[in-house]
N, C-alpha and C positions, 0 to 999 in steps of 0.2 A: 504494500500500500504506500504510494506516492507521500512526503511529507510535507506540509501546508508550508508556505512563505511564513506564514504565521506563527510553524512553532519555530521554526528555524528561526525565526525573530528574536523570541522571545528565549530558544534557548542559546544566544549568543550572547543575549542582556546578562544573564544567570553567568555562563561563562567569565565575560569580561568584567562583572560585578568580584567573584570569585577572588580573586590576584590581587584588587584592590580590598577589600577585607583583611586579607592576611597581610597586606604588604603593609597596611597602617596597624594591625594590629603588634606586627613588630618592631615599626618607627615609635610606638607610641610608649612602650617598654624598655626601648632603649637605654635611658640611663637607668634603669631598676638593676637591666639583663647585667651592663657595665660592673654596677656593685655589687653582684653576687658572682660576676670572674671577678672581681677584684683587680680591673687591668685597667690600665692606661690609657690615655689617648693614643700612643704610638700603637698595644697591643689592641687597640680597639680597631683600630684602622686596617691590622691584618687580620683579625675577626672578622671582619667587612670585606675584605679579600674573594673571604671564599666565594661571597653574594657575585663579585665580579669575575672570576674566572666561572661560573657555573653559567652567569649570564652567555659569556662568549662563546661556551660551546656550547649552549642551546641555541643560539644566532647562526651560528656557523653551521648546527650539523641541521637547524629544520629545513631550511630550502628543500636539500637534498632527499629528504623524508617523506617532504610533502608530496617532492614529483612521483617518490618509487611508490609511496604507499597509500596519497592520500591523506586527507584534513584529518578526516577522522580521529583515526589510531595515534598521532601525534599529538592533536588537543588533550585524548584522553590521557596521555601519556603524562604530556605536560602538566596537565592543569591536577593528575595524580599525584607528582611529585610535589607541586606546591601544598597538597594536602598535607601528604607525609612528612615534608619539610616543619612544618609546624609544630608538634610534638619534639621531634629531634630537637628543635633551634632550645625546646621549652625544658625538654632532658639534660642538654647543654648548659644553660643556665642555670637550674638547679644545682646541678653536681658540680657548678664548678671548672667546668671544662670548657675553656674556650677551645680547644678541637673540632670538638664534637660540634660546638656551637654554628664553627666554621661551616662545617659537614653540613648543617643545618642548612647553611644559608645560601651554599653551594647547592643543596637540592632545590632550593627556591629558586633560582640564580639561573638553572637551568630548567625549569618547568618553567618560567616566565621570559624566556629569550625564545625558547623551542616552544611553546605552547603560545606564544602572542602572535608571533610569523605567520600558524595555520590557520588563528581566527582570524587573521586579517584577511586572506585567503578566500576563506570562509566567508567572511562579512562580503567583503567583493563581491564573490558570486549571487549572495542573496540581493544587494545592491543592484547589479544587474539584471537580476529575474527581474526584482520590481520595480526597476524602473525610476526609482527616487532614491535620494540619497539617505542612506544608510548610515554610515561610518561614522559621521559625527556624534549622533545619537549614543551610538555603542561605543563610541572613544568615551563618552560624557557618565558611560555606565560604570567606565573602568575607575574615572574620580569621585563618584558619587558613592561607589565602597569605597574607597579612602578615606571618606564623608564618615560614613556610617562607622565603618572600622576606628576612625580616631574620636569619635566620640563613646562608645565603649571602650575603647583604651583611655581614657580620661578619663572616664567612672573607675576602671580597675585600677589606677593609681590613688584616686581618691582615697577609696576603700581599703587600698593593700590587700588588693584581689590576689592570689599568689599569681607568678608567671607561668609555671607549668599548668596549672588550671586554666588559665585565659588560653593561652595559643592552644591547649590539647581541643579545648571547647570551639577554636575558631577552623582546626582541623576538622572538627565533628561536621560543624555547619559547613563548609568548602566540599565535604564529603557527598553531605546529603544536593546539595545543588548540581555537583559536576552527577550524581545517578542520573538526578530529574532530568537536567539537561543533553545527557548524550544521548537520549531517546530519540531527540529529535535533529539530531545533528545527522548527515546522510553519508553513506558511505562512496569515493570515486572523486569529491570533488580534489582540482587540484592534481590528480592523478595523470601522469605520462605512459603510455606505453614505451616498452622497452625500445619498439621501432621506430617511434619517435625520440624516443635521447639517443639511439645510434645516428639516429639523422643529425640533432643537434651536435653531438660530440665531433662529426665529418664534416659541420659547416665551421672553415675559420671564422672566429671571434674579432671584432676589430679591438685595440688594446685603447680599453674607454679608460684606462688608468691615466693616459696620458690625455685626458681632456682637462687641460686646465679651468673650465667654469666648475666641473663635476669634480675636481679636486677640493675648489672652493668650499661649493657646495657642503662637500661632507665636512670640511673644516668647521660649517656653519652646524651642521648636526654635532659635531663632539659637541659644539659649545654648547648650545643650547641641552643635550644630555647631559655636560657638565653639572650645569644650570639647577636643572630638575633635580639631577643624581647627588648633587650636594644637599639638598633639603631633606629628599628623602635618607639618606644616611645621616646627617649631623643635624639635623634645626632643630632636635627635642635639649641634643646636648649642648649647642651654640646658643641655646635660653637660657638652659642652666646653669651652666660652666660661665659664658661670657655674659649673661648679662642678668645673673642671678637669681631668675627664677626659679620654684618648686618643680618637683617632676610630673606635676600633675600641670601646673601653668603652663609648661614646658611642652607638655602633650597639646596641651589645647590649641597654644600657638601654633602646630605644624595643623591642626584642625583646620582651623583658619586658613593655613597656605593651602590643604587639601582642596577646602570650599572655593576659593578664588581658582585653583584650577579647572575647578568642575564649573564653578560659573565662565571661565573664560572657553570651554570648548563648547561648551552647549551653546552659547553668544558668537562665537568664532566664525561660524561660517558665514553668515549674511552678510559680516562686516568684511570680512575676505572678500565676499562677492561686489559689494560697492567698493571699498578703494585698491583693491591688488593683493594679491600676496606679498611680494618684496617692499611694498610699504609697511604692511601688519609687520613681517616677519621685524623689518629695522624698529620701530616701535615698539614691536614686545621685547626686544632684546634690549632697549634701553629702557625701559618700566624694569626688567631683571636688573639691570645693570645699580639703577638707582636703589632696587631695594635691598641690594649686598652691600652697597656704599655704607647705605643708612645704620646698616645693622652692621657691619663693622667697623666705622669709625664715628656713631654718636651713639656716648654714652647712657639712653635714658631709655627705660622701659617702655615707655610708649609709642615712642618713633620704634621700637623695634616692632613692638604689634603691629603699627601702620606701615612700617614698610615690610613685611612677610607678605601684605596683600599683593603690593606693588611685586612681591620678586614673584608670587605664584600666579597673577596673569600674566607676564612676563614670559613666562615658561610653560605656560598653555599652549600655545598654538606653535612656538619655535620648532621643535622634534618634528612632527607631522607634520608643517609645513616644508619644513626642508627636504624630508624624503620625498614629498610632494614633487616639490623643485627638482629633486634630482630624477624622478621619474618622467619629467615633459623635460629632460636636458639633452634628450638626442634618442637614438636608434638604441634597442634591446631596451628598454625600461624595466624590466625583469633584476638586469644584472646591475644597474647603473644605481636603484634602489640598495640593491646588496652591497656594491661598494660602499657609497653611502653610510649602509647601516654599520658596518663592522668600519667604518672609518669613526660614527660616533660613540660604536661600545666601546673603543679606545677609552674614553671619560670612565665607563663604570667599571673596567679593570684597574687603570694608576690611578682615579681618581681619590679611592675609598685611604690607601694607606699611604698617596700623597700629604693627603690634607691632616691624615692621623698623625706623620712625624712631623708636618711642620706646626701642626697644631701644639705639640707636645713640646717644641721651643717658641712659640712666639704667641700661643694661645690660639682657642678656634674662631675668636674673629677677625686675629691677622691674618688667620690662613685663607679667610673668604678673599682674599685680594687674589686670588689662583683662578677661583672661576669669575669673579669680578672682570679682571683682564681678560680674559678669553671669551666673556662675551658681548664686551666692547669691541673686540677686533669683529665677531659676528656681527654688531650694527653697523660698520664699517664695510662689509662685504656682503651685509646683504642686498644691496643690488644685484650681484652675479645670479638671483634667483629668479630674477624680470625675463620671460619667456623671450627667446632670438624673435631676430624680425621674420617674419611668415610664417611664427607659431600660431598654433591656435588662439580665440579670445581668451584672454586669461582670466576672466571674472566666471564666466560663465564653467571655464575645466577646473578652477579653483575652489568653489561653491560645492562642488562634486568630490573632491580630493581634501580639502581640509577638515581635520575632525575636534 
């Protein structure tokens, strides 16, 4: 029996809801998880590690995945791992073991690299059936758990919920939604015949490495990954540590940036459609730029709240738009995406235990001058994402593409 546009809608909502629950449910513990290894900023930052090398070979190995086997099996694969990651990160913590923790964060790391790839996939093609844009919405679904998630992570700090109960309980819940939803997720899409990649493998590739716009390009993805990748790993402890709030204010505030994300995708695309992409893109990346400034070199609790808002629209629309850019920047947009994308997980591999040792000499709101500068060169070169001349209209493919 055929499966409805409708659930496949609705079970990619559940999906991309999933990742964002857990992923704030673990931003939001962060300095609890910190004080029960008993580590450092430095050893925090290779705790964080794991989350980035797990990341990069889930990027790297889904493509490949998708074509041989199909959306299916690698969603469920993915979006399994982040289940299971939860408990682990939550066992880590408890006992003590920043390893394990690592191990943790590394199975997240790669259930959300390899599992986001084939719902995009996934989203596409239901995009396509129907006819209207899709993507935004279900990008808006992925901030909207982070919404949800950081506000129960704000209540379990309240309370001194323990850590291994919160994330075992957010494993439960991730659990029951990824059964609901693979029901209606369909088996094939996304899928190559073999006789088609021998064909592909025998057509020369042109060497899009050397396209200096699309080099740009992904320069403008790390950063703005940067950007993102920095909140979501440090902004509970750059409240705390740097600008002395509780662990529970601490959580709230990354709430906050979650909210301004989820407000800026769902708002994103209509404003894409009237003035451009490469306007948006230079614009959010200086609203990020300003509110890393804010909150690393003025001292006072409140411009730090007010500028969290500024740095997380900022870094709403950067990511997705860039991959965007690099997909309308020439011939194969398949691979030019790919490059792209593994030129921005650069950021959430060095970025984690970059920012942890400099953090550990200079403090973590000197270290925010790391992605501060690299996303200032990104408003600086976002023009290189203004479609060539005899591209298509760009409001109208932008509208469509931005999420």
């Amino acid at each position: 029996m055929p499966i409805s546009l409708r659930a496949r809608r609705w079970a990619l909502y559940a999906l991309f809801l999933l990742p964002g629950l857990s992923m704030s449910a673990w931003v939001t513990r962060t300095p609890v998880v910190r004080d029960l290894l008993e580590a450092s900023t430095a050893q925090m930052g290779l705790v964080l590690f794991g989350l980035s090398v797990g990341s990069m070979i889930g990027i790297l190995s889904s493509g490949p995945l998708v074509m041989r086997f199909g959306t299916r099996p690698v969603v469920a694969v993915g979006s399994g791992l982040i289940v299971v990651a939860m408990p682990t990160i939550a066992l880590g913590a408890a006992a003590g073991l920043p390893m394990l923790t690592a191990v943790g964060l590394a199975l997240f790391g790669a259930g959300m690299g390899g599992g986001e790839v084939a719902m995009n996939v996934e989203g596409a093609d239901v995009e396509k059936a129907g006819g209207r844009p899709f993507l935004p919405a279900l990008h808006g679904c992925f901030s909207l758990g982070t919404v949800i998630g950081a506000g129960l992570g704000i209540l379990a700090n309240a309370v001194s919920f323990p850590v291994l109960a919160h994330l075992t309980l957010t494993g439960a819940v991730g659990a029951a939604l990824l059964l609901w939803a693979m029901r209606s997720v369909p088996a094939g899409t996304g899928l190559i015949s073999p006789a088609e990649r021998a064909e592909q493998a025998a057509t020369p590739r042109p060497a899009i490495w050397k396209d200096t716009r699309l080099v740009l390009i992904g320069c403008i993805v790390l950063a703005m990954a940067l950007a993102e990748g920095t909140a979501n790993d440090w902004l509970p402890l750059v409240m705390v540590d740097g600008h002395g709030f509780g662990a529970t204010m601490g959580s709230t505030v990354f709430a906050l940036f979650a909210a301004s994300m989820t407000a800026g995708r769902f708002a994103g695309g209509p404003i894409v459609a009237r003035v451009g992409r490469s306007r948006v893109l230079m614009v959010s990346a200086l609203f990020a730029a300003t509110g890393l400034a804010l909150i690393a070199f003025v001292d006072s609790q409140p411009t730090a709240v007010a500028a969290v808002v500024l740095w997380g629209l900022g870094a709403s629309l950067g990511f997705p738009l860039a991959l965007s850019a690099a997909g309308d920047s020439g011939a194969n947009p398949a691979a030019r995406v790919a490059l792209a994308s593994t030129i921005g997980y650069l950021a959430f591999l060095v970025g984690p235990p970059t920012l942890g040792f400099l953090g550990e000499e200079i403090g973590l709101r000197g270290a925010l001058v790391v992605p501060l500068a690299v996303v200032l060169l990104a408003a600086v070169i976002a023009p290189a994402t203004a479609p060539r001349q005899g591209a298509r209209d760009e409001r109208a493919d932008e509208f469509e593409t931005a999420r």
